[in-house]
C-alpha positions in Angstrom: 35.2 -0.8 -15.3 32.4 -0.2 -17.7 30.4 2.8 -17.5 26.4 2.3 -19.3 23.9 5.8 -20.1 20.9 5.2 -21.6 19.1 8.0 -23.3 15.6 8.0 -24.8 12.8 7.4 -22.9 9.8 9.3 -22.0 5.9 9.0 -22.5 4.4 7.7 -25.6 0.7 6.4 -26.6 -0.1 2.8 -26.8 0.6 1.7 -30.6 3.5 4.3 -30.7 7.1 4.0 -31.0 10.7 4.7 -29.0 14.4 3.9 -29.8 16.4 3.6 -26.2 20.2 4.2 -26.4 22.8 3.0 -24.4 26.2 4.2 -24.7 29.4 2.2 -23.2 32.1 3.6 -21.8 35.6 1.9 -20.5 37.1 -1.6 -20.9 34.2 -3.0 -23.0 36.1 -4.8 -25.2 35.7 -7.5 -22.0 32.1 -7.5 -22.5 30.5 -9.7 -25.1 26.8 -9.1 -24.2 24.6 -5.9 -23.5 21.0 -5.8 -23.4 17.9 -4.7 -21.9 15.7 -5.3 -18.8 12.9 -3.7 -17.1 11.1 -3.4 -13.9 7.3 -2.3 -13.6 6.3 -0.7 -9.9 5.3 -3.8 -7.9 7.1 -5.9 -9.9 10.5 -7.7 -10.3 13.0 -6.9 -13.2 12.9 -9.1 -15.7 15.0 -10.0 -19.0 13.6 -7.5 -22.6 16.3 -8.7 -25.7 20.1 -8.7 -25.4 23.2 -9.1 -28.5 26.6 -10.4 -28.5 29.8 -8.4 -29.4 29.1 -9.0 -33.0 26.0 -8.0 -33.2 24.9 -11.7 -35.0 23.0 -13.1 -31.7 19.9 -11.5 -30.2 17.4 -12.8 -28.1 14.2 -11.6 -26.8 11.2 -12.1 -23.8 8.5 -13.7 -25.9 6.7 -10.6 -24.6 8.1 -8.2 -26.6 9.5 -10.6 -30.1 8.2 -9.3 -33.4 7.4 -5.4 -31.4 11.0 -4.6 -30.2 14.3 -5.1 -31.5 17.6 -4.7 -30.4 20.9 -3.7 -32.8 24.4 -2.2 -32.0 25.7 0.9 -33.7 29.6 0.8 -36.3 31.0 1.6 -33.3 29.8 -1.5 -31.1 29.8 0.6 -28.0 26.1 1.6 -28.6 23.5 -0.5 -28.3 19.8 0.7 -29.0 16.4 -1.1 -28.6 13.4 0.2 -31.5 10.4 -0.4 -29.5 7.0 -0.7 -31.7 3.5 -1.1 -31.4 3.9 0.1 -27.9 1.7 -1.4 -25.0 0.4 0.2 -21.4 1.9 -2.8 -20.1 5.4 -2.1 -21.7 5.8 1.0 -19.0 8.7 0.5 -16.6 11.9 1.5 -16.1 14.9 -0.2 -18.4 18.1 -0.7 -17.4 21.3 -1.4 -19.6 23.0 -4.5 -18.6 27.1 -5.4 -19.6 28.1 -9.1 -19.1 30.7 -10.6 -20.0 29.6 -13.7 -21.1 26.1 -13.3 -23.4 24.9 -16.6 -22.1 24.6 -15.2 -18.5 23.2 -12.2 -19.5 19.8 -13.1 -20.2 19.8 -15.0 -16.2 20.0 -11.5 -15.0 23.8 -12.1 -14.0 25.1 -8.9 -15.5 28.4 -7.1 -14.6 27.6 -3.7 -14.9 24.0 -1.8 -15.0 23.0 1.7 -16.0 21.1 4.2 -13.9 17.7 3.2 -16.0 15.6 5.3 -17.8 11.4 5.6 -17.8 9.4 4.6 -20.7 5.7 5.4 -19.9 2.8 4.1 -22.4 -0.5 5.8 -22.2 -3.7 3.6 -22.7 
């Protein structure tokens, strides 16, 4: 089992920044990927960046490349996601996703989630 928090959310005016946090717990040493997704109300979740094990492949939603960026702590069992140049449209909540295999990751087939935390962007 593999246990995900994620920590630092909350509200922030459009152009600002936030770093989320999500801290693993358990056997992650079986997961190579962790990333990010999101869900607006009204809408469906969909994919926001993700990294390997290593730490030496990310990926990203064309929505948010060149604004957000993903990176693991020394540790590896942190991941965080510096979010810039914030957008209204950006508000949802984002969940931490485990997978064991980074390739599925980004299709939404995750093993584990987090509880999801809410990132609010005033216009």
């Amino acid at each position: 089992q593999v246990q995900l928090v994620e920590s630092g959310g909350g509200l922030v005016q459009a152009g600002g920044s936030l770093r989320l946090s999500c801290a693993a717990s358990g056997r992650t040493l079986s997961m190579d990927g962790m990333g990010w997704f999101r869900q607006a109300p009204g809408k469906e979740r969909e994919f926001v960046a993700a990294i390997n094990w290593s730490g030496s492949i990310t990926r990203y939603a064309d929505s948010v490349k060149g604004r957000f960026t993903i990176s693991r702590g020394n540790a590896k069992n942190t991941i965080y996601l510096q979010m810039n140049n914030l957008k209204p449209e950006d508000t949802a909540l984002y969940y931490c996703a485990a997978a064991a295999i980074m390739g599925r990751l980004q299709t939404g087939i995750c093993d584990y989630w987090g509880q999801g935390i809410q990132v609010t962007v005033s216009s």
